[in-house]
N, C-alpha and C positions, 0 to 999 in steps of 0.2 A: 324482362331479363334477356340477353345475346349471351350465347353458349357458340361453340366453334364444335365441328364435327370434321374433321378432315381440312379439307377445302372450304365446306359447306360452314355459314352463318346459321345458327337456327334461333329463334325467338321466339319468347311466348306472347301468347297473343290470348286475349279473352274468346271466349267463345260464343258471347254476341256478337263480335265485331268479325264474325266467319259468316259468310254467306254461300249455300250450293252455289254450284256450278250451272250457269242457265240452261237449262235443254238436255243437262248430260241424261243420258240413255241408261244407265246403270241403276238399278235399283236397289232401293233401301231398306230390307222391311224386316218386323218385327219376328225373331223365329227363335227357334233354338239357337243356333247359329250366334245370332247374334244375342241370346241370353247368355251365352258365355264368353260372348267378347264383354259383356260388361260384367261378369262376374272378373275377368282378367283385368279389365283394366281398373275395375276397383282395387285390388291385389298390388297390381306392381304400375298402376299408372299406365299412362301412354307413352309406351316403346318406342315407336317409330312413329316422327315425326309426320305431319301431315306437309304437303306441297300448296303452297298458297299466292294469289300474285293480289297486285294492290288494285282496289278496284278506282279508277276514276275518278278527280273530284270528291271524295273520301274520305275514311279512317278507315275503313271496313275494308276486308281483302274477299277475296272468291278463291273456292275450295277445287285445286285441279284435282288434288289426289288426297285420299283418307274420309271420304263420307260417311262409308261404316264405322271410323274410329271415333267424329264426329259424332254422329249419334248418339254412339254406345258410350261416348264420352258425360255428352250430356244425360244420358239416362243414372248413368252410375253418377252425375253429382256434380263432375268435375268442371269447372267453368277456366281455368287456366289450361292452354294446351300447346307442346313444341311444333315449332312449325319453318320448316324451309322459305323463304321469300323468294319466288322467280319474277322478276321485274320483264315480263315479256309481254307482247300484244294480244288480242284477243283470240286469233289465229292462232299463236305459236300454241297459245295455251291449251286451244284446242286438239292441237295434235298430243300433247305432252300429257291431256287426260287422256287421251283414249289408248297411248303406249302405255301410260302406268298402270292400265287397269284390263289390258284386252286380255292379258297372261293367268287372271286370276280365275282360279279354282272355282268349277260352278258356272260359268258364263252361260247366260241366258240366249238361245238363238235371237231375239230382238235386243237383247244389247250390244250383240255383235252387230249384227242389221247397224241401226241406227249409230254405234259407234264409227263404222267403218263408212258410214255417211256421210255424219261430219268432219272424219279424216279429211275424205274426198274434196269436200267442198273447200274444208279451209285450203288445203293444198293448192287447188283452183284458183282461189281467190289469191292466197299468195302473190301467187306466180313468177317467182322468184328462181326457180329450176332451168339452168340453160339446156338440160337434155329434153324439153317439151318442145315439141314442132308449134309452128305457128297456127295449125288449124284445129279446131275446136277436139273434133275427132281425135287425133293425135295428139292432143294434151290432154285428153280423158285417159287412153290408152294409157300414157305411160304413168302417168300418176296412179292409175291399177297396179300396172308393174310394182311401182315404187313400193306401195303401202302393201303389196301382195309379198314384196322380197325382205320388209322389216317384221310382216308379222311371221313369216314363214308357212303362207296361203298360195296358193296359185289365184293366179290373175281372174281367172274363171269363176274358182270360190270366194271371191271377195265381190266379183259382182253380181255372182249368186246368192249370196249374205244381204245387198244393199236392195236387190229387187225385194226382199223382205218388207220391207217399207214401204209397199205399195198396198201391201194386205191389211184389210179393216184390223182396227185393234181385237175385237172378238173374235176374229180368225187366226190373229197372230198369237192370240194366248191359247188357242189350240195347239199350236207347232211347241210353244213354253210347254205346254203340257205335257206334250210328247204324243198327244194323239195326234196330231196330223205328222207327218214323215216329213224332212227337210225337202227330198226331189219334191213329191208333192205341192208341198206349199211355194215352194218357185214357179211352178205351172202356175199354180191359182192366182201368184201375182202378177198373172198377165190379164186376170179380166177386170173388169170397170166394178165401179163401187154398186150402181146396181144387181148388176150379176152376182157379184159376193153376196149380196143383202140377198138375193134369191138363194145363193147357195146355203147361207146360213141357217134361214128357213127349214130349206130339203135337209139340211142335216138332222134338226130337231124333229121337222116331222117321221122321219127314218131312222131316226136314233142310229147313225152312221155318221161315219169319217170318210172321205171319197178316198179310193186310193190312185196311186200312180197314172193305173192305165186311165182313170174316168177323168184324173184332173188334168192330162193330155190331151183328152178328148174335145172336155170341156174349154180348153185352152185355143184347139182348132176353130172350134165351133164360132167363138167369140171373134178370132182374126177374121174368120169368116160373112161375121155378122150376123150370124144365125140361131145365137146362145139365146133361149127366154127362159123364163122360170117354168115350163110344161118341159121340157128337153132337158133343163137340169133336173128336175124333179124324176123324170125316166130314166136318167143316170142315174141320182140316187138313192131310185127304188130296188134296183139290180141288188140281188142277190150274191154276199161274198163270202165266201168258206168261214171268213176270221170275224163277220161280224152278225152270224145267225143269231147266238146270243149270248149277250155280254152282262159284264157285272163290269159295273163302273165303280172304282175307288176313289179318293179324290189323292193326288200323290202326296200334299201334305201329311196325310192323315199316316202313310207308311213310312214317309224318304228316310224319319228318324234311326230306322232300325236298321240301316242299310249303308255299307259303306259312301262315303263322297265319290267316288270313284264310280261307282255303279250307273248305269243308262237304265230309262224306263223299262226297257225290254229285258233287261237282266234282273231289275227288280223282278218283274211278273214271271220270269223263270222261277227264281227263287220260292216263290207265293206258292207256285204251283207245287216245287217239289215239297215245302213243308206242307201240303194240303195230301201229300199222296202219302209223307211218312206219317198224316196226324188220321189219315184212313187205315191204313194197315194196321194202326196200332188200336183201332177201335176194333179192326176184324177180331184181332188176336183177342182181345179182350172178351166177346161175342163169343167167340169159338170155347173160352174156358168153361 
């Protein structure tokens, strides 16, 4: 069926014939969150269209935008779904998911990372930009710019974002965690995959997160060539006010209770002060 939205053509399309998007950075998983987009879209269907372009040689299209609606679609049942057709290259498509999706609520420090990746590169590859100079350098730069002035990032923070993707995946889902701090984890993306794999180590056995000053340290160390795992392991035996001793949560187990809005560290405020008013209330009760 072809439905008109404006401008815009939208058709349904089955939803075998949808295939992810290859490599997108975004993830998809099974949570709260998304038990109630499928309780919604059991309710009233699929609202907003998905974005789709035709894949190659084909019947089948690839999914730029709407994964989650995808999913949650097929979870609730529904095998017909509205869908926009963008007839564009694989490049354009590229940029056109990571626009439609970099704004959305909840973004994971590695899906920005790896989003703002493959901005980069398809952009590169383009190279269709008359404001890029001719030397390698100077088309990287401005193509920072560029993607730095649509998402509304500075230049800096988007190549601070893309150095993300140099950290093992086990480290990277410490920064998803919120246990490792974003400065942090930019430092540690300057050492080599065995130094990490050393770091990793020293974490576990220290049951510690390195902070700022150590993951500087350790950052010199490494330019310098001098990083092994006895010198990381001496960094991360060091002693830090915030990490004598800790109670680990896992964040799933809380985030529920807690605004979308809300950062790790404002959760654990929180934790705290309902742990101080559920003590006072056991004095008072003590005291009767």
């Amino acid at each position: 069926m072809i439905q008109t939205q404006g401008n815009n053509t939208v058709i349904t399309v089955n939803a075998n014939k949808l295939k992810p998007f290859k490599d997108h950075p975004y993830q998809v998983n099974a949570n709260e969150d998304m038990d109630r987009l499928v309780e919604s879209i059991k309710e009233k269907g699929v609202l907003t269209p998905l974005i789709i372009r035709p894949l190659e040689n084909t019947d089948e299209f690839e999914v730029i935008s709407g994964h989650r609606r995808l999913y949650a679609a097929q979870k609730a049942g529904i095998t017909e779904l509205p869908a926009f057709v963008h007839n564009i290259s694989r490049d354009e498509a590229v940029v056109e998911m990571v626009d439609s999706n970099i704004q959305r609520e909840n973004i994971l420090p590695s899906e920005k990372a790896f989003a703002y990746k493959m901005k980069l590169e398809a952009m590169n590859r383009q190279g269709k930009r008359t404001d890029l100079t001719s030397s390698q350098v100077g088309k990287r730069l401005n193509t920072y710019e560029v993607i730095a002035e649509e998402s509304g990032e500075s230049r800096n923070q988007i190549h601070r974002y893309i150095r993300l993707t140099n950290l093992l995946p086990e480290l990277l889902k410490y920064v998803d965690d919120g246990q490792i701090s974003f400065t942090p984890a930019v430092e540690l993306s300057y050492l080599n995959d065995i130094e990490q794999r050393d770091l990793l180590q020293a974490m576990e056995l220290n049951d510690c997160t390195p902070s700022l000053s150590q993951a500087v340290r350790m950052k010199k160390l490494s330019q310098a060539g001098k990083l092994d795992d006895d010198r990381i392991n001496k960094i991360m035996a060091e002693e830090k006010a915030n990490q004598k001793e800790r109670i680990k949560i896992p964040t799933e187990r809380v985030r529920k209770y807690f605004p979308k809005s809300f950062s790790n560290s404002q959760i654990e405020d929180e934790i705290v002060k309902l742990c101080e008013v559920h003590y006072k209330r056991r004095q008072r009760q003590q005291e009767r």
